[in-house]
N, C-alpha and C positions, 0 to 999 in steps of 0.2 A: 504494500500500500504506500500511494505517496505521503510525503510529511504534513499535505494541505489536508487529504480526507482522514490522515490520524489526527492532526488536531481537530477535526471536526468532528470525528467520533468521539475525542475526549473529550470537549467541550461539550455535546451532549449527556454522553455520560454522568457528567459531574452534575449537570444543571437537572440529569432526573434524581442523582444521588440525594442533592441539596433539599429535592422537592418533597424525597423520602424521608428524609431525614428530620424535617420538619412534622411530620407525621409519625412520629414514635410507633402509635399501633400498628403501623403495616409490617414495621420493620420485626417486634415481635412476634408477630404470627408468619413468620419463615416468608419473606416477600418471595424466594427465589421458586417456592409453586407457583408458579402460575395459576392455579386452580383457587390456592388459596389468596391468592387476589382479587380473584375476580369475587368471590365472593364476599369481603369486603367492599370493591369497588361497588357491588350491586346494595349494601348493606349504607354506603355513602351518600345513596342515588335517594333524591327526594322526589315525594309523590307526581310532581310536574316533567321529571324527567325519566321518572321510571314510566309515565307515560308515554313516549317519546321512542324511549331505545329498549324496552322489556317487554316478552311477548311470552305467552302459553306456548308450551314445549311444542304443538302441532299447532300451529297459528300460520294460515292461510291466508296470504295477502290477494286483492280479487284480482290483481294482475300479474302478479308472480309467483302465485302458488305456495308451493308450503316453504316458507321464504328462508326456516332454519337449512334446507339442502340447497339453497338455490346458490348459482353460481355461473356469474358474469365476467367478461374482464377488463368492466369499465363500467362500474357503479361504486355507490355508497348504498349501503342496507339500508338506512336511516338517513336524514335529511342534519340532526346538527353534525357537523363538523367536531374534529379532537378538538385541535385550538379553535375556540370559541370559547365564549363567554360561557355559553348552554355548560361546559364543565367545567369544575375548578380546579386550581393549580394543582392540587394534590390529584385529583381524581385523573386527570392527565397524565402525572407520574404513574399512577397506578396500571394506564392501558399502555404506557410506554414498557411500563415491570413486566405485562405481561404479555406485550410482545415479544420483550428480550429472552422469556423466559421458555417460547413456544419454538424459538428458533437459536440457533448453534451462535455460541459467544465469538466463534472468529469468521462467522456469517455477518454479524451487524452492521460491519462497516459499508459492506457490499451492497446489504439491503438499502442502508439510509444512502447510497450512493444512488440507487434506480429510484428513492423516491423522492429524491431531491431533483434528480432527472425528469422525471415522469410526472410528480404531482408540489413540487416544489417545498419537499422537507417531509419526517414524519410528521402526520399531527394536520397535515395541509390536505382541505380533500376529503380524507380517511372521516369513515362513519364506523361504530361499532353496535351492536345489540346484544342482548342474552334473553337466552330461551329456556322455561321451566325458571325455578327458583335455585340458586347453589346453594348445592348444601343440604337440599330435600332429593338428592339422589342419580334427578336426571336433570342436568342444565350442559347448557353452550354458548361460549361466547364466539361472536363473527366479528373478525377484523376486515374489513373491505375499503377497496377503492380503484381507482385506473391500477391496472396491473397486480392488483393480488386481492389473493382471498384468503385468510389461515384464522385456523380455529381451537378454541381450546375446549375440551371438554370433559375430562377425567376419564375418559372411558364411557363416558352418560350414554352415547351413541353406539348401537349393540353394531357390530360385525363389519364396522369400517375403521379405516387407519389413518390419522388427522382428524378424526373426529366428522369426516366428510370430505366430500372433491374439494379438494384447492385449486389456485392456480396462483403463479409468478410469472411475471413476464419483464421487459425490459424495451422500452428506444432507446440506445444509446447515442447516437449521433443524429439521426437524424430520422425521421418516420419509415421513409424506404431505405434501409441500412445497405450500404456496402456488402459484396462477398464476404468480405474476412469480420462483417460485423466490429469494427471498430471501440475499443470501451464497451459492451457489453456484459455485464457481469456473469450470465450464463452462457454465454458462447462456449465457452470450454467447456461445458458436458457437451455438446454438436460433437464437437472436435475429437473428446474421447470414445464417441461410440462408432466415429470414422473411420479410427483407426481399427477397430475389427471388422470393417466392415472391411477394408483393404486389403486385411491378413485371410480373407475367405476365399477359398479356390472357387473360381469360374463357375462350379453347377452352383454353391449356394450362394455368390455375388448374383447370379442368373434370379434364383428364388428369392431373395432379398431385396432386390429393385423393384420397385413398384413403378411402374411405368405410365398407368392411366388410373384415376381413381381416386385421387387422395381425396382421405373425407374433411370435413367442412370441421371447426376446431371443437364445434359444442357437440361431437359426437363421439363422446367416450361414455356412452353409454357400457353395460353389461352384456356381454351376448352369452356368456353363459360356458358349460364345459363342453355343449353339440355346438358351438359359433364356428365363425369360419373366420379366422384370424390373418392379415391378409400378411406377407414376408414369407422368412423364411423359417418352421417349427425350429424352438432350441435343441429340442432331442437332436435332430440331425446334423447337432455340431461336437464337434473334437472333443474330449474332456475339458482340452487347455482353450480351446473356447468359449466353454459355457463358462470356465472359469473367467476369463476377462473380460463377458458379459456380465457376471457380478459383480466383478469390480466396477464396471462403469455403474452401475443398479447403486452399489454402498457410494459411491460419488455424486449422482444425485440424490442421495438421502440427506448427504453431510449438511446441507443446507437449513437443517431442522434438528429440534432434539431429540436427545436420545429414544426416548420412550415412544415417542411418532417412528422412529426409524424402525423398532424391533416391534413396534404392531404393525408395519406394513410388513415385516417380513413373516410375521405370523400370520398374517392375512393369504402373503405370496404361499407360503409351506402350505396351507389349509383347502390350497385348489392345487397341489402337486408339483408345487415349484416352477422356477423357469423353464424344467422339461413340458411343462404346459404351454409354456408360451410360444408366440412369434414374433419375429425382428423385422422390421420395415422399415426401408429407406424408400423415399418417394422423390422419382426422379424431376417430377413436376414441380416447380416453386427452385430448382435449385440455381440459386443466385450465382452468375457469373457464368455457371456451364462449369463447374470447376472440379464436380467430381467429388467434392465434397457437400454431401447431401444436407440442407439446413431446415427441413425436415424428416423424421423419422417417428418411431412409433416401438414402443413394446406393448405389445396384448397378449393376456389369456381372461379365461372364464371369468374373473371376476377384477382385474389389474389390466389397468391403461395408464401407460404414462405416455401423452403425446407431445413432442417438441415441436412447433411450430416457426421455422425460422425463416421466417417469408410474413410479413415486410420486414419485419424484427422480431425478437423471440417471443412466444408464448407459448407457456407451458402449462397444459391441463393435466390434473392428476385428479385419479378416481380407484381408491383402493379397497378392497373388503375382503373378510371371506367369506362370500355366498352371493350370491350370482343376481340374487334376488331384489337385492336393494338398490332403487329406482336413484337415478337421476333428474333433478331439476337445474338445467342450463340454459341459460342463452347466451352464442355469440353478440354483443352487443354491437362491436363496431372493432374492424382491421385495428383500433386504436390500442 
């Protein structure tokens, strides 16, 4: 990281510290859960604004549906903004705490890097809500805005990993990015799953290229353990490739904490592992002609991770173990 976006992490850092710190009780009660923040931050929230950002665990918005799964890549859930007046100093630190605390500590600077890009700071933009009450069992909190969606939920949400579909995305330079994606902060998972796609002899470079077809980003739906998964099946690769298929899989995890990374892998193991899945490059959207594909895809029965990187990155993820559990998405806009 350069010396300008370290002091810029640090300088946030400190300024959520300072805001913690003045708030004694968070610190008390273990800030570094995330779960148990949120449920303080909802315990903070007065009756005008727990109007506002608090909903019944199955609360059906009339134009987004049941709006705890729903997921866009360019909304706010709610209408007030972080910074705004609508919360207070503390209450701000507390969704900063429990964003730090949903995603990987040497991820931060990265994030606040795409949304200072993207939506011009944390806190700029970003809406959040919670579903059910915390702390009676089943709650969720939604972090949303241009470019991400991430959720915290304790486990509340039965047979999915993040607690529900996410998404991350990024422009780094410019709306229609460059080949090489320029400053992008997710380009390099593209890049790491390129490279096995290069290390693949001829028949399964052949099954692996997707040539017509790529689907549309809000369709990571479930198709199930009978779906027809479009690539190349992982079984029909080398040992030593399914193995640096998982390493690319643990590299885009790193981006998240721990306990998200090992319920997605328990979600992956519970439909048969990557020998379930398939690998897709799609040779459609690939910028420059270069052969390095800037979209691709891993699916099985119940796991999609799709990288979208045409015009700029987006990445939708949809993880469970059981095939069954619906999605609610919409593409909003290329943005």
């Amino acid at each position: 990281m350069n010396a300008q976006l370290s002091r810029r992490s640090f300088l946030r850092s400190t300024a959520s510290l300072a805001a913690l710190a003045a708030t004694p009780r968070i610190l008390q009660a273990a800030p570094a859960v995330p779960e148990s923040v949120v449920k303080l931050l909802y315990e903070s929230l007065k009756p005008e604004q727990r109007k506002e950002v608090c909903f019944a665990w199955d609360y059906v918005n009339p134009k987004r549906g049941l709006l705890r799964t729903r997921l866009e890549n360019n909304w706010r859930i709610t209408k007030p903004a972080i910074k705004s007046e609508f919360f207070t100093a503390d209450q701000q630190a507390m969704i900063r705490t429990i964003f730090e605390g949903i995603t990987a500590p040497e991820w931060h600077e990265r994030f606040d890097k795409q949304l200072d890009d993207d939506i011009g700071g944390f806190g700029n933009k970003q809406g959040i809500a919670i579903f059910g009450e915390p702390g009676s069992g089943k709650f969720e909190f939604v972090l949303s805005s241009r470019h991400m969606t991430l959720r915290c939920d304790g486990d509340s949400s039965e047979h999915v990993a993040f607690g529900g579909p996410i998404l991350y995305a990024h422009e780094g330079d410019a709306l229609y990015e460059k080949p090489n994606h320029p400053h992008n902060v997710f380009w390099h998972q593209a890049l790491e799953a390129n490279k096995l796609y290069h290390v693949l002899d001829a028949k399964h470079q052949a099954l692996a290229l997707v040539t017509q077809g790529m689907p549309t980003e809000e369709l990571v739906g479930f198709k199930g353990k009978d779906g027809k998964f479009p690539g190349c099946p992982v079984s029909e690769f080398a040992a030593d490739q399914k193995a640096e298929l998982q390493r690319i899989l643990n590299h885009m995890l790193e981006p998240f904490r721990q306990a998200d990374q090992d319920e997605a892998m328990k979600c992956l193991t519970a439909q048969g592992g990557l020998d379930h899945c398939s690998l897709a490059f799609y040779k459609e959207g690939d910028l420059g002609d270069d052969g390095i594909y800037d979209n691709w895809r891993i699916e099985g029965p119940s796991f999609v991770w799709y990288f979208r990187g045409r015009p700029h990155v987006h990445v939708w993820v949809n993880v469970a173990d059981d095939s069954s559990v619906k999605l609610n998405s919409y593409q909003n806009s290329i943005m």
